[in-house]
Residue frames as a rotation matrix with the C-alpha (Angstrom) as fourth column:
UNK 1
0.139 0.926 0.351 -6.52
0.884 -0.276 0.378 -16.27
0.447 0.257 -0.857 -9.11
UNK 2
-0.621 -0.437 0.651 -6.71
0.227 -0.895 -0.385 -12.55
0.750 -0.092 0.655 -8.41
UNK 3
-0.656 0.506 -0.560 -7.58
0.447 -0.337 -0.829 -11.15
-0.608 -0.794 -0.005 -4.77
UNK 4
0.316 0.741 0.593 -10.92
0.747 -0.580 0.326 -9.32
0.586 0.340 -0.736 -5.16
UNK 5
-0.885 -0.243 -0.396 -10.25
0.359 -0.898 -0.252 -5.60
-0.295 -0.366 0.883 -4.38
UNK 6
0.076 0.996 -0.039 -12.32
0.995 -0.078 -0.058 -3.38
-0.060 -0.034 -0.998 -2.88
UNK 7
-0.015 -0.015 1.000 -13.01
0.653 -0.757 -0.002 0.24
0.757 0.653 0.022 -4.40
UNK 8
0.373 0.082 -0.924 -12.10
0.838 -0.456 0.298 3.11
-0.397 -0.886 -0.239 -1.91
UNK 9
0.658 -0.228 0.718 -11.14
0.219 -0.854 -0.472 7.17
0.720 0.468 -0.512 -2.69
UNK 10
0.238 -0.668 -0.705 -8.15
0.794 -0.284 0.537 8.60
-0.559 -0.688 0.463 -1.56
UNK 11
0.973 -0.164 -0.161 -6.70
-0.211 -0.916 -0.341 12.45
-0.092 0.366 -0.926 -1.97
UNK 12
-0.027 -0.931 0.364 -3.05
1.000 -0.029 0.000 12.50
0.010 0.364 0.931 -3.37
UNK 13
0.086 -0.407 -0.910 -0.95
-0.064 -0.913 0.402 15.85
-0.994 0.024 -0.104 -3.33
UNK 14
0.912 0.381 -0.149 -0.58
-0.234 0.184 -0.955 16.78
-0.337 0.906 0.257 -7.15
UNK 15
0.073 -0.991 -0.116 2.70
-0.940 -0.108 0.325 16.09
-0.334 0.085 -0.939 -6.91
UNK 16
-0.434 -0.275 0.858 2.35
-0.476 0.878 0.040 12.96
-0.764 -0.391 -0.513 -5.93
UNK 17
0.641 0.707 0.299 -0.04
0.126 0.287 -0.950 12.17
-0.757 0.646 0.095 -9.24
UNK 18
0.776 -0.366 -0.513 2.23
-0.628 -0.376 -0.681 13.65
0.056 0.851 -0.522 -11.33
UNK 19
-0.162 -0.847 0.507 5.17
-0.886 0.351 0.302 11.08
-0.434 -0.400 -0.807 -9.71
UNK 20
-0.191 0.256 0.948 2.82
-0.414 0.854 -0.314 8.48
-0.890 -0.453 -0.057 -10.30
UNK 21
0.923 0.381 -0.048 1.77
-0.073 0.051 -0.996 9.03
-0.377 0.923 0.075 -13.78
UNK 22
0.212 -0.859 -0.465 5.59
-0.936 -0.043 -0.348 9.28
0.279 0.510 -0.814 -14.87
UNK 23
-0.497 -0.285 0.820 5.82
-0.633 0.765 -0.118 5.94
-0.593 -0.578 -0.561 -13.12
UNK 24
0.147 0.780 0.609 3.29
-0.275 0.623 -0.732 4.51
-0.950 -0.059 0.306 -14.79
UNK 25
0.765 0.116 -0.633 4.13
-0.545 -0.407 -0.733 6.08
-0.343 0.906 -0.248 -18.11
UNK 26
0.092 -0.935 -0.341 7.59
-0.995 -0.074 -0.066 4.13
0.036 0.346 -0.938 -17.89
UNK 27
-0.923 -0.181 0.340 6.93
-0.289 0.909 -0.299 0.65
-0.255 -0.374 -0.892 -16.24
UNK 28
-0.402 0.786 -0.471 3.32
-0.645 0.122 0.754 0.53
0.650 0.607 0.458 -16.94
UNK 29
-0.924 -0.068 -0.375 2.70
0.362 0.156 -0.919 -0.66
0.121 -0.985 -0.120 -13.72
UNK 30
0.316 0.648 0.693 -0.79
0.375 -0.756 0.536 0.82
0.871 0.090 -0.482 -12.56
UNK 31
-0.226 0.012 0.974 -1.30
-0.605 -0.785 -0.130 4.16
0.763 -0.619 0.185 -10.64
UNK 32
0.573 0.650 0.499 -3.60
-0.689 0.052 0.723 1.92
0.444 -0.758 0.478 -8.12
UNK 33
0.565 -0.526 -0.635 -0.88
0.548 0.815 -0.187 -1.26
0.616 -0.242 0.749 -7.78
UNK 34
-0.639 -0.720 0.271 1.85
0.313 -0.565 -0.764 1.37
0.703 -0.403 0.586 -6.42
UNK 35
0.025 0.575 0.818 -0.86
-0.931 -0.284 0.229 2.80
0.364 -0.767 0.528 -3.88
UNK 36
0.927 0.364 -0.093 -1.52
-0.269 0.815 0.513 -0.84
0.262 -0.450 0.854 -2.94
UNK 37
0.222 -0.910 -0.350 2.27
0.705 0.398 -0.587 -1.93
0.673 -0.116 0.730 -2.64
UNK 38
-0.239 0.217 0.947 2.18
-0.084 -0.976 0.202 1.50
0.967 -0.031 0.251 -0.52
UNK 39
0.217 0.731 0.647 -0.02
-0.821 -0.223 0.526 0.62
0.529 -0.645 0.551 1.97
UNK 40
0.816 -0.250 -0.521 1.18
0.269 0.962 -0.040 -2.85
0.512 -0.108 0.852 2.05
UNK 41
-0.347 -0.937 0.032 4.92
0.496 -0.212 -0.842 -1.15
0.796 -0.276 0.539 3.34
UNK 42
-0.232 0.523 0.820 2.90
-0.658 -0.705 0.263 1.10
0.716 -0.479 0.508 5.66
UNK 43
0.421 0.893 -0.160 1.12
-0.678 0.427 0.598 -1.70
0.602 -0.143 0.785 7.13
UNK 44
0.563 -0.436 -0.702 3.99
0.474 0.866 -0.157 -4.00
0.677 -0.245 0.694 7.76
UNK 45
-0.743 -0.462 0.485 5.65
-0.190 -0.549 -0.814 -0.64
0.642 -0.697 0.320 9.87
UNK 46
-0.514 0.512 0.688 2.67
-0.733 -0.679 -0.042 -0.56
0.446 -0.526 0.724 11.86
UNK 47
-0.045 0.335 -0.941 2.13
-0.124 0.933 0.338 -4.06
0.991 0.132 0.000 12.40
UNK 48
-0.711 -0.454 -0.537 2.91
0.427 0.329 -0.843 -4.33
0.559 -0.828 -0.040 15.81
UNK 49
-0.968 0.248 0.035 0.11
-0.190 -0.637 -0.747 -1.79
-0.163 -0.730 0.664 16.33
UNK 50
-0.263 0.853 -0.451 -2.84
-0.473 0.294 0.831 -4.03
0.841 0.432 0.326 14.74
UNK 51
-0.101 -0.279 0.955 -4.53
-0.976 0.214 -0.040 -5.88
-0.193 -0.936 -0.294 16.77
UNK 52
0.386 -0.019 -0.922 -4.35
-0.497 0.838 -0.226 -9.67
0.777 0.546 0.314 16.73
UNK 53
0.975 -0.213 -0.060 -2.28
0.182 0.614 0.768 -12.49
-0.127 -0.760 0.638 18.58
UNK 54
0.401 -0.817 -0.414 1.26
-0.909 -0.409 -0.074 -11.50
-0.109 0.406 -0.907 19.55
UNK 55
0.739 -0.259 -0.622 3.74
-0.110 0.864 -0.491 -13.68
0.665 0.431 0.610 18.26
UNK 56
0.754 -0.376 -0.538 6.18
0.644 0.582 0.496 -15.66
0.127 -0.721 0.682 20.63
UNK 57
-0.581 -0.668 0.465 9.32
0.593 -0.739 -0.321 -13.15
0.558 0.089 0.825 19.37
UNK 58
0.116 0.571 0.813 6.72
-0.162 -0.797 0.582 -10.44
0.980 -0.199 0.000 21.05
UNK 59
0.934 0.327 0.144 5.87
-0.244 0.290 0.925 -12.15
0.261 -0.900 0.350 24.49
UNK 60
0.577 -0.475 -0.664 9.60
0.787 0.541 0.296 -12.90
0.219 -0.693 0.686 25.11
């Protein structure tokens, strides 16, 4: 079953639209999946700065 996703605006450089649309245009992929796979890569750098519980590999 698909995750519900929640609607949110973001600014892109026009480059970066134009990168995306040629992306899309070839793989058919959407514009919004590649933003989400994005953030997802973003996130997993920056993990360490969320907060939460650290994991054992942390605390030793």
């Amino acid at each position: 079953m698909a995750r519900k996703k929640i609607s949110t605006t973001i600014y892109i450089t026009p480059e970066q639209n134009e990168l995306l649309k040629a992306l899309n245009q070839k793989t058919k992929v959407p514009v919004a999946e590649y933003i989400r796979q994005g953030i997802d890569l973003v996130l997993e750098k920056y993990k360490a700065q969320l907060p939460g519980q650290a994991s054992f590999d942390e605390l030793s």
